[in-house]
C-alpha positions in Angstrom: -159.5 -92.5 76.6 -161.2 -89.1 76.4 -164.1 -88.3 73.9 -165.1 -85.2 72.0 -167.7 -84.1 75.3 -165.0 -84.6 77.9 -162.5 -82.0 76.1 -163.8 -78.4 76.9 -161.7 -75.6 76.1 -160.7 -73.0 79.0 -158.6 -70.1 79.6 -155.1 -71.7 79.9 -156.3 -73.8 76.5 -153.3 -73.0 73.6 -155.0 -75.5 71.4 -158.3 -76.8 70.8 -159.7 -79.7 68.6 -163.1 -81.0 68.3 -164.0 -83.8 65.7 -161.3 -83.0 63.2 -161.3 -84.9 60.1 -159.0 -84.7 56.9 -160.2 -87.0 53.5 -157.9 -87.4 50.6 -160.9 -88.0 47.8 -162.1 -91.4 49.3 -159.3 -91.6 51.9 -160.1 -90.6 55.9 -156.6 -89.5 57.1 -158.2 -88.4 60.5 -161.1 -89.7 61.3 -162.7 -87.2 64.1 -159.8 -86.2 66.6 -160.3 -84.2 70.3 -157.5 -82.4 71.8 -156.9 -80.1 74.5 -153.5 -78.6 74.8 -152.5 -76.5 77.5 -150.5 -73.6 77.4 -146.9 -74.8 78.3 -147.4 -78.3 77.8 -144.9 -80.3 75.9 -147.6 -82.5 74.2 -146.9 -86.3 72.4 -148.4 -87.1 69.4 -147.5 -90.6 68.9 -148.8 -93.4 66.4 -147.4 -96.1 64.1 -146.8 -94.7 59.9 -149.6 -94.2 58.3 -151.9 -92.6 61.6 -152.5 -89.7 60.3 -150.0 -87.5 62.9 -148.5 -85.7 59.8 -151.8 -84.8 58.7 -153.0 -83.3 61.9 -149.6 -81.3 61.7 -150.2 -79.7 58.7 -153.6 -78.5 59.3 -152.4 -77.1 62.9 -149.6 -75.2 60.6 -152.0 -73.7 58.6 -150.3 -75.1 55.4 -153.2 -77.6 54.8 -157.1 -76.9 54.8 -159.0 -79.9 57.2 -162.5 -81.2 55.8 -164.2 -80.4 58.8 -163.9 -80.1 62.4 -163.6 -77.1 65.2 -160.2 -76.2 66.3 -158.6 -72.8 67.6 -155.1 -72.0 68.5 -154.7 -69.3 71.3 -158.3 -68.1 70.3 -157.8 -67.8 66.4 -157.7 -70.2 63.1 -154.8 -72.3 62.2 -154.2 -70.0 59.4 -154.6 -66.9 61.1 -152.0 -67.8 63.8 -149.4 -68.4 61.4 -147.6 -65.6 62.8 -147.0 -67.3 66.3 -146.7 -71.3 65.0 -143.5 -72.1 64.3 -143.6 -75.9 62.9 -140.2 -78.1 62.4 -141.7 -80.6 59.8 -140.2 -84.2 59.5 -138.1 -83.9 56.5 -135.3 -81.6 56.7 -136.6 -77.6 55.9 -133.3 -76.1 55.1 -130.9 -74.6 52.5 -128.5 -76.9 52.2 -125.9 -74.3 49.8 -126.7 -71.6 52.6 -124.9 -71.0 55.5 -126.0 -71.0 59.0 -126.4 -67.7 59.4 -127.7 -67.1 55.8 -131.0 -69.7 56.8 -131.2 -67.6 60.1 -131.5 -64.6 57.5 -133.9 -65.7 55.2 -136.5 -67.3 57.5 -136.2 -64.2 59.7 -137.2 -61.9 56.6 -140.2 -64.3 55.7 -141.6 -63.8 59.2 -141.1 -59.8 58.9 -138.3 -59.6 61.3 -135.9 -56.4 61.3 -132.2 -57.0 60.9 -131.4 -57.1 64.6 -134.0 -58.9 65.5 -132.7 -61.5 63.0 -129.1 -61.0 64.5 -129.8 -60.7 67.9 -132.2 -63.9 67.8 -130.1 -65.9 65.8 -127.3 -65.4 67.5 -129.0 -66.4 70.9 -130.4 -69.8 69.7 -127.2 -70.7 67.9 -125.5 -69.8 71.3 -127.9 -72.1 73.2 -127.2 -75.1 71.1 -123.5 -74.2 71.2 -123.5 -73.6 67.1 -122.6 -70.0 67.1 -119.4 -71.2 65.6 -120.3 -72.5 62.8 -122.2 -69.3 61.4 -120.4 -69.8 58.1 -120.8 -73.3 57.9 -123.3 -74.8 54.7 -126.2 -75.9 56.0 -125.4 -79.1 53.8 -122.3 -79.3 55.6 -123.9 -80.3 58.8 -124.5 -83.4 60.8 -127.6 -84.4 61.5 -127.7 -83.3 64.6 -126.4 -80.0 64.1 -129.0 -79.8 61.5 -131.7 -80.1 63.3 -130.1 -77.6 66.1 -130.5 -75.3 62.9 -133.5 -76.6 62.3 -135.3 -75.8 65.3 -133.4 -72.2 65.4 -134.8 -71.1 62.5 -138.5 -72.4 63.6 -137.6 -70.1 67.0 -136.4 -66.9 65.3 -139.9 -65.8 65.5 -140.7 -66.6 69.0 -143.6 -68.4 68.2 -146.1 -69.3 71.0 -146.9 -72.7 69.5 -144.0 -74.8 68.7 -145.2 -77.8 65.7 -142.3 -80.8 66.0 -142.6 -83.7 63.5 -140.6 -86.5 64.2 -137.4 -84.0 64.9 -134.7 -86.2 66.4 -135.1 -88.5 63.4 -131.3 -89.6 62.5 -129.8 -87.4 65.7 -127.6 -89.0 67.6 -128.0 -89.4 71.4 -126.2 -87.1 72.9 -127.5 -84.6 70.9 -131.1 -85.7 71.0 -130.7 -85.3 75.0 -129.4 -81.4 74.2 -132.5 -81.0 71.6 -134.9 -82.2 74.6 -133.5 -80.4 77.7 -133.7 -77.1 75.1 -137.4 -78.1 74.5 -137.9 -78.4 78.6 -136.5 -75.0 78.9 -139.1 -73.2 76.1 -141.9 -74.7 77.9 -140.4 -73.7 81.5 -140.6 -70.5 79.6 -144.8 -70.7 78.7 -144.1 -72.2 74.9 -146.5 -74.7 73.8 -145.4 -77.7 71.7 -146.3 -80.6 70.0 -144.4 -83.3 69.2 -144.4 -86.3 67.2 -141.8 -89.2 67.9 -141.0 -93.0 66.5 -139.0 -93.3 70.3 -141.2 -93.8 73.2 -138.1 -93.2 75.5 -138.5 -89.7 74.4 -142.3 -89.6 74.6 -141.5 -90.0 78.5 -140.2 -86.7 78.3 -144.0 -85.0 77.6 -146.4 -83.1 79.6 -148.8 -85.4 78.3 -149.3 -88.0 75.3 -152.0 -89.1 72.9 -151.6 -92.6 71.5 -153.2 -91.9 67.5 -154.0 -95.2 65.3 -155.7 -95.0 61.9 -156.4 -91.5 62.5 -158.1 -91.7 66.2 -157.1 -90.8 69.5 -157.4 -94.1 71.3 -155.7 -93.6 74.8 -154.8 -89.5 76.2 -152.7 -89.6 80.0 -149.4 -88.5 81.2 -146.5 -91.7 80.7 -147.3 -92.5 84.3 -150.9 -92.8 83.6 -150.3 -94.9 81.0 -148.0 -97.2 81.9 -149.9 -97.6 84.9 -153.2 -98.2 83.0 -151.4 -101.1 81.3 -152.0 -103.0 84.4 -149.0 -105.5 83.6 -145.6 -106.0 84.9 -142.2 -106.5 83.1 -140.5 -109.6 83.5 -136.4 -109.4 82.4 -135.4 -113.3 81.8 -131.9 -114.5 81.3 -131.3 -118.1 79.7 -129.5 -120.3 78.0 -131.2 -120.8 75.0 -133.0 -117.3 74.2 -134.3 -118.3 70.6 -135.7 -121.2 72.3 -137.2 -119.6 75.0 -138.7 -116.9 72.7 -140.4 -119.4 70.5 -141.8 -121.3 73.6 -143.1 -118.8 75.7 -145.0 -117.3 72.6 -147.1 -119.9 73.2 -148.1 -119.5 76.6 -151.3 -117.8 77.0 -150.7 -116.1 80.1 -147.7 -114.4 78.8 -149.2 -111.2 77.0 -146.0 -110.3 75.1 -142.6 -111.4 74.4 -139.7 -109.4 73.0 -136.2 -110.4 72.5 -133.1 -108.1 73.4 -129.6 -109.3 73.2 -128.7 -111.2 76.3 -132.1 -111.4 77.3 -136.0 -111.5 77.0 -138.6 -109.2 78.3 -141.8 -110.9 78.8 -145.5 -109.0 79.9 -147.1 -110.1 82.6 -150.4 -109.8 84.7 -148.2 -110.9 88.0 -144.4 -111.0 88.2 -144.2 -114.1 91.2 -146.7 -115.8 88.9 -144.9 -115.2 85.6 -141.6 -116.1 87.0 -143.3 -119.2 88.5 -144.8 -120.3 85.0 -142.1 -119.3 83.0 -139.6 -121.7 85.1 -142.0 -124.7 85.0 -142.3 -124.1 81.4 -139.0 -123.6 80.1 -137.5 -126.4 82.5 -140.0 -128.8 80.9 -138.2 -128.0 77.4 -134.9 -128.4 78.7 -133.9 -124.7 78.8 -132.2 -123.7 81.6 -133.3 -120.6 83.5 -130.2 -118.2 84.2 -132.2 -115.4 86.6 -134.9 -113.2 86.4 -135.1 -109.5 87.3 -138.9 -107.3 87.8 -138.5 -104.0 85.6 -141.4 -101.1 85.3 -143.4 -101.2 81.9 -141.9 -98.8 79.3 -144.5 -96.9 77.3 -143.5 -98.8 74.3 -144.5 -101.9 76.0 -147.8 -100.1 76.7 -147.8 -98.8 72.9 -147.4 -101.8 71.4 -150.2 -103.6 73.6 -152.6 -101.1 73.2 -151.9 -101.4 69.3 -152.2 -105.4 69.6 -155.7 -105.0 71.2 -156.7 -102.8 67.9 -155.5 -105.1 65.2 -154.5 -108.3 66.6 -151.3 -110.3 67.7 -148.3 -108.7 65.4 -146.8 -111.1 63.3 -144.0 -110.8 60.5 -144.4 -113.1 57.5 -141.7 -115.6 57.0 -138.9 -115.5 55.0 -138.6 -117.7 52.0 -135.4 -119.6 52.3 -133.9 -121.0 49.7 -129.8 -121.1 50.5 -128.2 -123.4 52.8 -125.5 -122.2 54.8 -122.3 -123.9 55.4 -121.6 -125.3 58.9 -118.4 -123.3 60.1 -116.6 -122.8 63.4 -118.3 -121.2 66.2 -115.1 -119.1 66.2 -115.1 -118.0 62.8 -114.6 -114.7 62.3 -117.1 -113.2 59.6 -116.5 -109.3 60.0 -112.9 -108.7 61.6 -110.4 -105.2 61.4 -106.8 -105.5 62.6 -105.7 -102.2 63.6 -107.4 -100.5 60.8 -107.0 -96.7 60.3 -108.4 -94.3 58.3 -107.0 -90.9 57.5 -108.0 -87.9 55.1 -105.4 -85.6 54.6 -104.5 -84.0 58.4 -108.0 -85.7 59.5 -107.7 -89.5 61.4 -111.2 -90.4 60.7 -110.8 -93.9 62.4 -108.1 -94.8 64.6 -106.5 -98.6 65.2 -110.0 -100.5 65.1 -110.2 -103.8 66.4 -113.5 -106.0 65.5 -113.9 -109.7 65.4 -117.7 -110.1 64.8 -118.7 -113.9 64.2 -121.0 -115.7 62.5 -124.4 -115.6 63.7 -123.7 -112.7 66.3 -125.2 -109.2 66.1 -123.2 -106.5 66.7 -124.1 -102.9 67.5 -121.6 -100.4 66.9 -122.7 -96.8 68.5 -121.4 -93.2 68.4 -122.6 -90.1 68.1 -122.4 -88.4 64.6 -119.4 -87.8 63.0 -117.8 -91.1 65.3 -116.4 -92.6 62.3 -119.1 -95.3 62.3 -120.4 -95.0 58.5 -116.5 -94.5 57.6 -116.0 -97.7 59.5 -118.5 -99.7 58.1 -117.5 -98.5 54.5 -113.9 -100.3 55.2 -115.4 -103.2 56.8 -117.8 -104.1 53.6 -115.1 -103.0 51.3 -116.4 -99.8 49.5 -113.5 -97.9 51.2 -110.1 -98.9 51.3 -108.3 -98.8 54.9 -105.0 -96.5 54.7 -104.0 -99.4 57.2 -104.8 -102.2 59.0 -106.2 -105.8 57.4 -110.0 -106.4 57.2 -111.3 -109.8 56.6 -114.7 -110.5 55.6 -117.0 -113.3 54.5 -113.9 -115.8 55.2 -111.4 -113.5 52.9 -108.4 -111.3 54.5 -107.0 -108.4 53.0 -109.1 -108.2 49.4 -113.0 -107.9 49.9 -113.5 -107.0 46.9 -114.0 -110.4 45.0 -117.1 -111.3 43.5 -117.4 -114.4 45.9 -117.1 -111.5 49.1 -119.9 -109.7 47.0 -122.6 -112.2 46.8 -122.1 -112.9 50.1 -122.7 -109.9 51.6 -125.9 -107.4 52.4 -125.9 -103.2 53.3 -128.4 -100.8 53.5 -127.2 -97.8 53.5 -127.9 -95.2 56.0 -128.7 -92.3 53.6 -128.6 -94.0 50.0 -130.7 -97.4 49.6 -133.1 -97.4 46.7 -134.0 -94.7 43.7 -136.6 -92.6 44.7 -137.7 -92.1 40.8 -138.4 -95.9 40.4 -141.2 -98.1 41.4 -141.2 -100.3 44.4 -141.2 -102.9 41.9 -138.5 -101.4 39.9 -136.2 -100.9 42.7 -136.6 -105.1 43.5 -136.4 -105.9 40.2 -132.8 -103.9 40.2 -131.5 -105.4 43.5 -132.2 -108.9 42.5 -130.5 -109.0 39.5 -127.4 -106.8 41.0 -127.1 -109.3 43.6 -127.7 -112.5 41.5 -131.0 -113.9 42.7 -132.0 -116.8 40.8 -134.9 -115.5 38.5 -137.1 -118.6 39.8 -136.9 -117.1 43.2 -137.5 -113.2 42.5 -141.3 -113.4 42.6 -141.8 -114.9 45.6 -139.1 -112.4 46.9 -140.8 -109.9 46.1 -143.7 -111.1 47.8 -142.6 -111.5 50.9 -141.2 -107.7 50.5 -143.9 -106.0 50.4 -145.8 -108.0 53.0 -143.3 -107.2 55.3 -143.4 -103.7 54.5 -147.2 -103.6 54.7 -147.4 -102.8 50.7 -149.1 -105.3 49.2 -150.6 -103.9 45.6 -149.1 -100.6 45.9 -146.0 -102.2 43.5 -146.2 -99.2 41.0 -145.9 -96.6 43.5 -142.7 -94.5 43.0 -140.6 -95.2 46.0 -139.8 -91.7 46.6 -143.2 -91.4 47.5 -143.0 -93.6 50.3 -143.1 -92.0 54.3 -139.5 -92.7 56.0 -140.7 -95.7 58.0 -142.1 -98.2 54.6 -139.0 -96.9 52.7 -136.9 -98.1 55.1 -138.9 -101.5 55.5 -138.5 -102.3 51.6 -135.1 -100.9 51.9 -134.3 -103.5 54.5 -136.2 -106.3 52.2 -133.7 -105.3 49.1 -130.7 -106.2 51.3 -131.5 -109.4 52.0 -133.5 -110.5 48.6 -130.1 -112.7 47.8 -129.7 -114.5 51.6 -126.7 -112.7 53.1 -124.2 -114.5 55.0 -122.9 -111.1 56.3 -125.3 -107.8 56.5 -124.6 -103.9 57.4 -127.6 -102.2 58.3 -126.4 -98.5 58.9 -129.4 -97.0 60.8 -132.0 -99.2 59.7 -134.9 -98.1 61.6 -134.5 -94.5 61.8 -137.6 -92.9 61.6 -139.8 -96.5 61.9 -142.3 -96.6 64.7 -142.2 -99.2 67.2 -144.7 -101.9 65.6 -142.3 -101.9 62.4 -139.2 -102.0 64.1 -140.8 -104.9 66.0 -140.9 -106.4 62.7 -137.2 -105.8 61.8 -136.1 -107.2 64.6 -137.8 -110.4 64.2 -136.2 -110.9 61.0 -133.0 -109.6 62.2 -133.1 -112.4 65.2 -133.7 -114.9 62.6 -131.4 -114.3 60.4 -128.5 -114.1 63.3 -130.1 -117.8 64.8 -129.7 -119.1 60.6 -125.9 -117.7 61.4 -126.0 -114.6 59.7 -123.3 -112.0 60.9 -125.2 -108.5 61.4 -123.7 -105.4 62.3 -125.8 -102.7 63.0 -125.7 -98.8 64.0 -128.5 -97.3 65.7 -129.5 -94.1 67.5 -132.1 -95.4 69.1 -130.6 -97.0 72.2 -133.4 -99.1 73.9 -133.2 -101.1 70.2 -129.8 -101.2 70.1 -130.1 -103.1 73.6 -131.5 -106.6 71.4 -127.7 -106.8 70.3 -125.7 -108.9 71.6 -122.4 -107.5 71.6 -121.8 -103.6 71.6 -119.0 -101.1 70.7 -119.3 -97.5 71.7 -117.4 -95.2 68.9 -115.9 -91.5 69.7 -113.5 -89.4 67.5 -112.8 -92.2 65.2 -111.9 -95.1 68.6 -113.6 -97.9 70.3 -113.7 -96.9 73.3 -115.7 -99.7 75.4 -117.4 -103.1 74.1 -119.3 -106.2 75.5 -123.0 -107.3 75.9 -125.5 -104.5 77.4 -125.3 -106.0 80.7 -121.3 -105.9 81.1 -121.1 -101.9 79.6 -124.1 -101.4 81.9 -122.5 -102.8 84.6 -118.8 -101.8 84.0 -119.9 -98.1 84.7 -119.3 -96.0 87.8 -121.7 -94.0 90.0 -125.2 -94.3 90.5 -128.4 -92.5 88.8 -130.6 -90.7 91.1 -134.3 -89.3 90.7 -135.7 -86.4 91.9 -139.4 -85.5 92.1 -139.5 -81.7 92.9 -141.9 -78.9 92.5 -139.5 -76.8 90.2 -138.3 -79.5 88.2 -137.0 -77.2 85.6 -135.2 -74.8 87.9 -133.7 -77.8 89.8 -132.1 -79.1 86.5 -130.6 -75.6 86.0 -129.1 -74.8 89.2 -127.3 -78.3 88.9 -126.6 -77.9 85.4 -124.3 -74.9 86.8 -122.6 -76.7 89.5 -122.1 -80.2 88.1 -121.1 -81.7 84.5 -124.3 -81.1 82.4 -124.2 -84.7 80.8 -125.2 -85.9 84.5 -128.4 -83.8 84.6 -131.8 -84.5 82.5 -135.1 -83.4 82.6 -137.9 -86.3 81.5 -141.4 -84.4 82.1 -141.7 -83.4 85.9 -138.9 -86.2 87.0 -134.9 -85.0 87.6 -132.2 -87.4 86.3 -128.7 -86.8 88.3 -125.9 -89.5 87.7 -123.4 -89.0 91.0 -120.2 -90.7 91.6 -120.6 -90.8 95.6 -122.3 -93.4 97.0 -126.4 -93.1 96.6 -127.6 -92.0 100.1 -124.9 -89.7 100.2 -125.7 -88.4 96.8 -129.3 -87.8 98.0 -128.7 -86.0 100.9 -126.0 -83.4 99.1 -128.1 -82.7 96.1 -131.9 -82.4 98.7 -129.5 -79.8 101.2 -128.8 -77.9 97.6 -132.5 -77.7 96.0 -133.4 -76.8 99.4 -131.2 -74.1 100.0 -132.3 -72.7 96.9 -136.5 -72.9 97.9 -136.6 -76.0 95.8 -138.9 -78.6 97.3 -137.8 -82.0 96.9 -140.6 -84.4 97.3 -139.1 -87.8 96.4 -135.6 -89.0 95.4 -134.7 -92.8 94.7 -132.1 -94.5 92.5 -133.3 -95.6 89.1 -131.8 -98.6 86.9 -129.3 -96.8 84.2 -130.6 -96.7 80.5 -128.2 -97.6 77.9 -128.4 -94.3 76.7 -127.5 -93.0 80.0 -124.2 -95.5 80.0 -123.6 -93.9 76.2 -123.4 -90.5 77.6 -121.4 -91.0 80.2 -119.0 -93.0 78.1 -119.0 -90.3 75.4 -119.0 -87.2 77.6 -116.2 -89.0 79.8 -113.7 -89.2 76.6 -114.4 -85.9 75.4 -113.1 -84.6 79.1 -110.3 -86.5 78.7 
């Protein structure tokens, strides 16, 4: 952790920050925050809602005054280097009823630009995140994704020297969050300066250098090495029999620093891995819970995240859910969510094509694509807002019609755009969900309760919900689909934009509600989550194209992924990038990713003769456990080629 005297600002300084502070009337947003930046650096802001990263954004923009502090950017005030910030802010800054081209045009006349400037620039960004297509195209017409391409085009068109990114990959798919980043890698290959704010760690791996920010102080500055590394624990993978169990037994164990559930397995935190493993068998084997293997992983920067934020406020902890139905014992084979050959066709378009689900009770099921998959369309049919144009759903124990009141109170969704109405109260918006859905009026109070404990809201009732940052709309959001007890729930992108404490939090719940025998399924873009399902489906153009638990896609997948430590990490990545598929090649902060079908040493050896030839000095070069992110890429990119 550095303090203000160890931060001194030199000649490759881009931005400075001494004792920086921003009060709303009685309020301390920041509360004295030290940065150094350096020219080039792709910088990490990262903090749960509420940390004040926004805050520090706007006053680096120039768009808000702080209460006091020193800070510089290349020399000069935030307000008199406007003209060389270009800031991406987190909620979307487009027209939506202009085209492409016609945002291009308008941002480039506010910053002064002449008409070719505009054209020529434009044209050059667009072609770089392979949009110069869709010049015509409304803005509002866009995916997310494609947005944010814009997005981030029109913050360029300037060529800025400072580059401001809030939270930009928010509700962007992964394959074109891995586009958005390799683009940002490039820029500061290129001398730009940025700083970034993220809800996924796995992307904060990808920075120069990161800042960990809670309640509006730097508490811990390093590179992601530094700080995984200054963790001082190791990850523990366990496989068994009886994961609830295990979960709720090894919380208990003092020598176990932290315990998180994924889908087929647990990851547990520990000071020693032949220790851990030696504990956690005696333990669990005392309880009659059968060990099934253990495998030693490297900390993630999310597991040091989350235990640096545990050492500021204590042991997180979600407040339990006040039951009140009991569910029916059924068949471990009943089918809960199910789609027989279902299509789905507008006009010339086949949005969804011959889906097949059988999704049981108590099972949670992650269904994955990239935008414009057919996911949302799929989920639409499956909870009966959307009729199929063929195939048979069944759903909550009824084929064919889902439509009945019985199928209704049954059955949870939060939406992954449209949840709750932003010119009502919290309160209001409860109030409305609990009498749509039928909760008994004896219950609604304590409901409501529990709602906005688990969204950290308690007294702010009256607050108009459109009001609310992303991550606590999304928390009571998730509280309003479950007010009546679900025995089936969609949650289309429930955590988007929700840092990793809160989505800690949903997952809890989401665990207990699948162990009460609740069937869940669940889209995500955020792939380490998406791992704590336990069965997946991988969506493209409309198809499942591959399903089972992580482990079996993981391990169902060819080739091998190999990393590089060079000392032109950037220029490595694009000589490759013009010899080899570019889905194979990614950049995260000075390390190489290469995924190669030969066989690994031979992999290493072709791709060290190549950087060598070329003056590229390769110092390391090891195989590396595949994300599921890197399996989703491969899968998508693979049908696209075919």
């Amino acid at each position: 952790m550095k303090n203000a005297t160890q931060i001194q600002q030199s000649p490759e300084t881009a931005i400075f920050v001494r004792d920086l502070r921003k009060s709303y009337g009685k309020l301390e947003a920041v509360k004295g925050v030290d940065l150094g930046i350096k020219q080039g650096e792709i910088y990490g802001l990262i903090g749960p809602d509420g940390a004040g990263k926004t805050s520090i954004f706007q006053i680096l923009g120039g768009v808000m005054q702080e209460t006091s502090g020193e800070m510089s950017i290349y020399g000069k005030t935030a307000r008199e280097a406007r003209s060389f910030v270009g800031y991406l802010t987190q909620a979307f800054s487009l027209y939506q009823d202009l085209t492409v081209a016609e945002n291009l045009r308008y941002i480039g006349d506010l910053r002064l630009l002449s008409k070719r400037e505009i054209e020529e620039r434009g044209m050059k960004y667009l072609r770089l995140f392979d949009m110069d297509r869709f010049t015509d195209r409304l803005a509002g017409r866009l995916s997310g994704g494609m947005k944010q391409k814009l997005a981030l085009a029109c913050a360029l068109i300037a060529e800025p020297r400072i580059l401001l990114l809030d939270e930009p990959t928010t509700g962007v798919d992964p394959v074109s969050r891995r586009e958005f980043w390799d683009t940002l890698a490039e820029l500061s290959d290129q001398g730009m300066t940025m700083v970034v704010a993220t809800p996924y760690l796995d992307e904060a791996e990808r920075c120069s250098r990161v800042s960990l920010i809670f309640d509006g102080k730097i508490v811990e500055t390093g590179t992601p090495k530094e700080l995984r590394e200054n963790l001082g624990l190791q990850r523990l993978e366990l496989r068994a029999d009886d994961l609830s169990k295990a979960e709720e037994i090894l919380n208990q164990v003092e020598k176990i620093d932290d315990v998180q559930r994924f889908g087929d397995r647990l990851d547990l935190m520990v000071a020693d891995a032949k220790g851990g493993e030696k504990l956690t068998r005696e333990v669990l084997q005392k309880e009659g819970v059968a060990v099934e293997g253990f495998h030693v992983g490297q900390p993630t920067l999310e597991n040091t995240f989350v235990a640096v934020l545990r050492d500021l406020e204590g042991k997180l902890t979600a407040p339990p859910f006040p039951r009140k139905r009991h569910f029916q014992e059924r068949s471990p084979e009943a089918v809960a969510i199910g789609a027989e050959n279902v299509n789905k066709i507008f006009g010339d378009f086949i949005a969804v094509k011959d889906i097949n689900l059988a999704i049981k009770y108590g099972e949670i099921y992650g269904l994955l694509g990239a935008n414009g998959a057919g996911k949302t369309t799929t989920i639409k049919m499956l909870c009966g807002l959307l009729p199929p144009t063929n195939g048979v759903i069944e759903l909550a124990g009824e084929r064919g019609s889902t439509r009945s009141q019985h199928v209704r109170q049954r059955v949870g969704y939060m939406s992954q755009k449209f949840s709750l109405y932003d010119d009502l109260t919290i309160e209001e918006n409860l109030d409305f969900f609990a009498g749509v859905y039928g909760v008994p009026l004896a219950d609604r109070e304590e409901k409501k309760r529990w709602v906005m404990e688990f969204s950290g809201l308690q007294g702010q009732e009256k607050m108009l919900t459109g009001e609310l940052p992303g991550g606590w709309k999304q928390r009571v959001a998730f509280g309003s689909a479950i007010l009546h007890e679900p025995s089936v729930l969609f949650l289309d992108e429930p955590t988007s934009g929700v840092d990793p404490l809160a989505r800690r939090a949903f997952w809890k719940m989401i665990n207990e509600l699948a162990d009460r025998g609740v069937a869940i399924l669940v889209t995500t873009h955020y792939l380490e989550e998406a791992e704590q399902c336990n069965r997946l489906g991988f969506m493209v153009a409309g198809e499942v194209v591959a399903e089972g638990t992580p482990t079996s896609v993981k391990a169902a997948q060819t080739g091998h992924l190999i990393e590089f430590i060079t000392d032109k990490p950037q220029a490595a990545s694009n000589l490759l990038k013009k010899e080899m598929e570019r889905w194979r090649i990614s950049l995260f902060g000075d390390r190489l990713h290469v995924v190669v079908e030969e066989n690994v040493q031979t992999g290493i050896n072709n791709l060290k003769k190549r950087l060598t030839e070329a003056g590229i000095k390769v110092f390391d070069a090891y195989e590396e456990t595949r994300s599921l992110e890197d399996v989703f890429i491969a899968v998508v990119e693979s049908k696209r080629e075919n």
